[in-house]
N, C-alpha and C positions, 0 to 999 in steps of 0.2 A: 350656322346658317341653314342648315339641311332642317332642324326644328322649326323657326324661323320662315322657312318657303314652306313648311306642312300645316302651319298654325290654323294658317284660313282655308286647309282643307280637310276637313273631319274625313270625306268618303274618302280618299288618298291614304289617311291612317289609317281606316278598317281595307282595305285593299291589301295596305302593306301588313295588317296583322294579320292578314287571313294566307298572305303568303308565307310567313314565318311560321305560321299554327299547321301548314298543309307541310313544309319540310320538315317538321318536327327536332326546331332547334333549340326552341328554350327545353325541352326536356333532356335535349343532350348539354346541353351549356348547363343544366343543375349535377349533373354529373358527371362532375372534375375528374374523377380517375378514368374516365373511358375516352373525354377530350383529350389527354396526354397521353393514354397506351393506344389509342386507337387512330388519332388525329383526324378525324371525322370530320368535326367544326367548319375548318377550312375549304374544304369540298362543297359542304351542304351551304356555308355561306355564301358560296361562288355561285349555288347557282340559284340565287334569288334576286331574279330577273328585273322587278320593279324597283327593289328596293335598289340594284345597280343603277337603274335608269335614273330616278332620285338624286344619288350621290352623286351622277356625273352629270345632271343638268342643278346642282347647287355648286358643284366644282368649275362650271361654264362659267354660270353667275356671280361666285362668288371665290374666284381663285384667292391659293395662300399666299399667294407670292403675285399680288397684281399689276408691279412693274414687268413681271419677264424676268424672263435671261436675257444677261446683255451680250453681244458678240463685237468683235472689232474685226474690222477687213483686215488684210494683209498692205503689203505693203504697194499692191497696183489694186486702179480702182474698178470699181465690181458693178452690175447693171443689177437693178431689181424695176422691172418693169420698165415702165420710161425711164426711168431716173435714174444718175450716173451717181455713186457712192463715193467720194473720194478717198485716196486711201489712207488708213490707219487711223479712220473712223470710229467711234463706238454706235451700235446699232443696235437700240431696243426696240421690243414688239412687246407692247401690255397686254398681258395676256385678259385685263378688266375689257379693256376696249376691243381687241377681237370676239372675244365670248360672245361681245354685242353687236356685232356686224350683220348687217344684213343682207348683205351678200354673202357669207355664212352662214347663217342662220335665220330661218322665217322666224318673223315673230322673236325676233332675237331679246327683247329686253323681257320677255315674258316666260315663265316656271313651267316648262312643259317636257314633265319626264316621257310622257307619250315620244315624243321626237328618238329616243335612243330605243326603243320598242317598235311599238303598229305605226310608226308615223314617220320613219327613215327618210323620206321626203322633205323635211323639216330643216333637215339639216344639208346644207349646201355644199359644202367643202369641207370635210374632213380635216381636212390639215388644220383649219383653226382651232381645233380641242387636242392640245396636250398641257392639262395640266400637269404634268410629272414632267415636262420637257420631253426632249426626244436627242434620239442617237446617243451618242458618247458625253452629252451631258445632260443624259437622262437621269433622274432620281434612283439611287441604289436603295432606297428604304420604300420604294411604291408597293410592293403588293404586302409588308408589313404593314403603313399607312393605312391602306383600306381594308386591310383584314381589322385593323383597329376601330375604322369607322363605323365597321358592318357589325362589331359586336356591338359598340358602343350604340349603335340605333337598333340594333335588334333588342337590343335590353329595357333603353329608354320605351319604346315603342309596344313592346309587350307589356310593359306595367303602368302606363300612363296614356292618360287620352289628358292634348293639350294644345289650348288655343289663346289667342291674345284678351288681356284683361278686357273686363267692359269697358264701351267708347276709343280702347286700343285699338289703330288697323295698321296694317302693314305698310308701306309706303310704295 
C-alpha cells in the first residue's frame, strides 16, 4: 500500500530518493560483507525521517491487521467513557476505523506523511496509532517488520520511478 499512496506522487518519490542518496544506503546495501560485519544498515535506515513518516502514515491508512486486537473484560463490568461494558465481553477497536477518525487525526482519511514530521499538529491523539499493538500484547517481530519494510522501499525506490497506468487513479 506504501507504493500505492506514492503512485500519485512523483515529488514524494524524488524526496524520499534524495533522502536515501544523502544517507548513502544503497551503496552500503551493495555491500553485503560490511552490512553483516558492520551492521550499519539498521542504524542508517532508522534514521530516514520521511521515508518513517511514509510507513506510518500507510500503516495508519492501511493497517495489517484491520479488525484490531480483540480484548475480553474480566469478569465485573468495566466503563469506557459513558458506556458501561458488561462483563466477560469481547471488545474490539479497528484499528481501519480509528486510523480514520477525526478526532484523531485532521484530515484523517487523507495520505499526509507531513503529519508524523513538520506538521505534528495533525495528529490529535496519539493513542490512536499502534499499529504493532501496545503493552504485553505488543507485536515481538515490530522493529524486524519495519527494518523489512524500510529495505524493501529503499530498494524499490532507488531503482524505479512508479505511477498508475494511463486513465488509472487512485480511489
Amino acid at each position: 500500500m506504501l507504493f500505492y499512496a506514492l503512485a500519485p506522487r512523483p515529488e514524494l518519490q524524488m524526496q524520499l530518493r534524495d533522502e536515501i542518496k544523502t544517507a548513502g544506503i544503497i551503496t552500503l546495501l551493495n555491500d553485503e560483507e560490511r552490512v553483516l560485519t558492520e551492521g550499519v544498515a539498521a542504524e542508517r535506515l532508522g534514521n530516514l525521517v520521511l521515508m518513517d513518516a511514509c510507513i506510518n502514515e500507510t500503516m495508519r491508512l492501511y493497517p495489517s491487521i484491520p479488525s484490531g486486537g480483540a480484548r475480553q473484560t474480566t469478569s465485573t463490568r468495566i466503563q469506557i467513557g459513558n458506556h458501561w461494558i458488561p462483563p466477560d465481553t469481547v471488545v474490539v477497536a479497528p484499528r481501519w476505523s480509528i486510523g480514520r477518525l477525526e478526532s484523531a487525526f485532521e484530515k484523517a482519511t487523507e495520505f499526509i506523511p507531513e503529519r508524523w514530521t513538520t506538521m505534528p499538529h495533525m495528529v490529535q491523539d496519539t493513542r490512536a496509532f499502534n499499529p504493532f499493538s501496545m503493552g504485553r500484547h505488543s507485536c515481538p517481530g515490530k522493529q524486524l517488520g519495519l527494518f523489512e519494510i524500510r529495505i524493501v522501499a529503499v530498494m524499490i525506490l532507488a531503482n524505479f520511478t512508479f505511477t498508475f497506468a494511463p486513465g488509472k487513479k487512485s480511489s
